[in-house]
N, C-alpha and C positions, 0 to 999 in steps of 0.2 A: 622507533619514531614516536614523537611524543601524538596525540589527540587532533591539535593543530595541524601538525607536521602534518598526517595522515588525511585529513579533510583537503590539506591545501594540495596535494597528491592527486586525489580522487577528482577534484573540481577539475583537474587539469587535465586529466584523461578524460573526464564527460566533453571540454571542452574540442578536446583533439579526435575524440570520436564523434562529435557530431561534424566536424567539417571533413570528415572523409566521408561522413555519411553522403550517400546519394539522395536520398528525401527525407532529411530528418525533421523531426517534428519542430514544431513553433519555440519550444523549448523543452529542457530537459532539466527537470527539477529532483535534488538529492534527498532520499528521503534516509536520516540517518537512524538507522533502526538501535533502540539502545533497550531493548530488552535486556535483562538484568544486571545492564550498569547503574552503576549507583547516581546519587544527583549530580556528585563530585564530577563525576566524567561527564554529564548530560553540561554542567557549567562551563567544562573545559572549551566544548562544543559552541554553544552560547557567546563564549567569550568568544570566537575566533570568526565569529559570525553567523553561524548555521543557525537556521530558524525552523525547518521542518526534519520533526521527528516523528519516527513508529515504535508501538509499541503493540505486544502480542497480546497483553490479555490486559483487560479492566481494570481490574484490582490492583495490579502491580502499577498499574498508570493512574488510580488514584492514592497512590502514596506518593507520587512522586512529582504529579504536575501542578496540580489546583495550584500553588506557591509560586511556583515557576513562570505558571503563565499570568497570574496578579504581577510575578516583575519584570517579566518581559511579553506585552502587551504582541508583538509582531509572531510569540509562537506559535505554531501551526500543529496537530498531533494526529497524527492519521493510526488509526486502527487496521493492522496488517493479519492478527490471526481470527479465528473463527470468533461469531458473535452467539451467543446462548440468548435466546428469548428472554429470557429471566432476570440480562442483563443489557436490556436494550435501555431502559431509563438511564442508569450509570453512565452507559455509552454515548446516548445522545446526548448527555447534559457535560460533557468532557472533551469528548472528539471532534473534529472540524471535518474529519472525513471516515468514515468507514469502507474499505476497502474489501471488505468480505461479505457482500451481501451473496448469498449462494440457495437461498431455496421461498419459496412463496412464505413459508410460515413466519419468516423471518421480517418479509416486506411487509405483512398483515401486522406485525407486531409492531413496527416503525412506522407503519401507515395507523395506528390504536391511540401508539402515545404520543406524536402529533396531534390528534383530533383532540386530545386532552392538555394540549397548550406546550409539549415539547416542543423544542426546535429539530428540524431533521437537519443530520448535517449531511453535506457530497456525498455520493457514495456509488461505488465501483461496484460490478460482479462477476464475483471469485468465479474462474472456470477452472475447470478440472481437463487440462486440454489432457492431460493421459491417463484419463478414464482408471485413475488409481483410485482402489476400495477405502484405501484409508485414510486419503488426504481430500479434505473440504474441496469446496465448489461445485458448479451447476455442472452439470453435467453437459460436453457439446450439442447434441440434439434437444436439448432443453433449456438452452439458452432463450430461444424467440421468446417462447412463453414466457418466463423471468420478468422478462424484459418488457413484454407486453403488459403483466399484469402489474410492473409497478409502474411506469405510465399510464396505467388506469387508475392506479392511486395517487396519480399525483408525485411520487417520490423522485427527489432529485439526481438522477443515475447520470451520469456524465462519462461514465470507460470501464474499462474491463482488466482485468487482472488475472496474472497467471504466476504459477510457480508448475516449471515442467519437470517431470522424473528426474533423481539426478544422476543415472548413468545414461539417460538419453542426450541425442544432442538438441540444445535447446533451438536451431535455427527454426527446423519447421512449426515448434510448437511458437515461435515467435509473429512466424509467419502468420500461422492461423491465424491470431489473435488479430493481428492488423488486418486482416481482410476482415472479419466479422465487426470490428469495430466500424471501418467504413461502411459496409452491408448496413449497419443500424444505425450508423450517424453519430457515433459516439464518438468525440475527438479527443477522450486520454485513454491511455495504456500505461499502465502500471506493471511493468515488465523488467525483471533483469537482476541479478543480486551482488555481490561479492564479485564471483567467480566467471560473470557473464553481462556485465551490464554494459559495456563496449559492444558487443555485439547486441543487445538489446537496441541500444541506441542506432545502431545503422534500419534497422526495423519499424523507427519511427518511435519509440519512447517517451513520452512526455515524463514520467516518474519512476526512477529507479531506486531502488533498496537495498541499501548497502550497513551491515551492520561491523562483522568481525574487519573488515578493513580499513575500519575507522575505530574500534574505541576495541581491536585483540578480539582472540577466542575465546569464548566461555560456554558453556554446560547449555547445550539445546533445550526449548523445551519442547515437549511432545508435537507434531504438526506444525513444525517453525514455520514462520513466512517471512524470513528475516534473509539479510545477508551473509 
């Protein structure tokens, strides 16, 4: 199935999954993750309508958007893998949303280049609901703090985001997520990939991340946060 075909597919399952859901969220927004597709594909997308996309690192999203979003004014680019200090300016001056805020150093660095006349953009924090060593996010018991100290800074935190082990099943880690978001009054969750965003969405979902089943599979990169 061509790009199109694929988008028009997936729109139709988020839409079939949210009216079975029992409490689903106010909406559910596709976030079509196009890590190392090319523009070619990201235009196929474009054309067929899709406006929000993710990509996993900086660099590879500033070869490929500044252009894109000069000609289509309604893109939206959310930043779904780990953010490096060193690349918080990059990041703010590109992204509309950063989805991996995951440790105080990080909120101190975006709360720095702010005070210095960045713009911050939205931004979600990454949890690590299965306390995996090698994959980003706050940690569950160290969430409040996060969370505290960057409403003390002012930062615009709006939901929480997850990516749960992938031989586990992801309901309860879903589950979490949606209590802790209410606990803190955050009303988006950014949950669900490829292979589980149907079930995401009965969990209450507001944004789901969906990449190889919209634009095929390709070559991981290390700490995906893709679909």
């Amino acid at each position: 199935m061509s790009i199109p075909e694929n988008l028009a597919a997936i729109l139709a399952r988020i839409a079939a999954a949210r009216k079975a859901a029992l409490n689903p969220a106010p909406a559910t927004h596709l976030v079509a993750v196009a890590k190392t597709v090319d523009e070619g594909g990201i235009r196929e997308a474009l054309a067929a309508g899709q406006r929000l996309f993710g990509e996993n690192r900086v660099q590879e999203a500033q070869r490929k958007y500044p252009a894109l979003k000069a000609e289509f004014p309604g893109l939206e680019l959310h930043l779904i893998g780990p953010l490096q200090t060193n690349k918080v300016k990059e990041a703010m001056a590109l992204f509309d949303c950063v989805q991996t805020l995951d440790r105080i150093k990080l909120a101190d660095a975006l709360a720095a280049a702010r005070d210095k006349g960045a713009t911050v953009p939205r931004l979600f924090i990454q949890v690590n609901t299965g306390e995996e060593p090698q994959k980003a996010g706050v940690l569950p018991a160290e969430l409040d703090a996060l969370l505290a100290h960057a409403r003390a800074l002012d930062l615009p935190v709006e939901g929480l985001m997850c990516i749960p082990p992938l031989d586990d099943d992801a309901a309860p880690h879903f589950a979490f997520l949606l209590k802790r978001a209410r606990d803190l009054g955050l009303p988006s969750l950014s949950m669900g990939m490829s292979g589980d965003f149907e079930l995401a969405i009965r969990f209450g979902a507001t944004h789901v991340r969906v990449g190889s089943a919209i634009f095929g599979e390709r070559a991981p990169h290390p700490s995906t946060s893709s679909g």
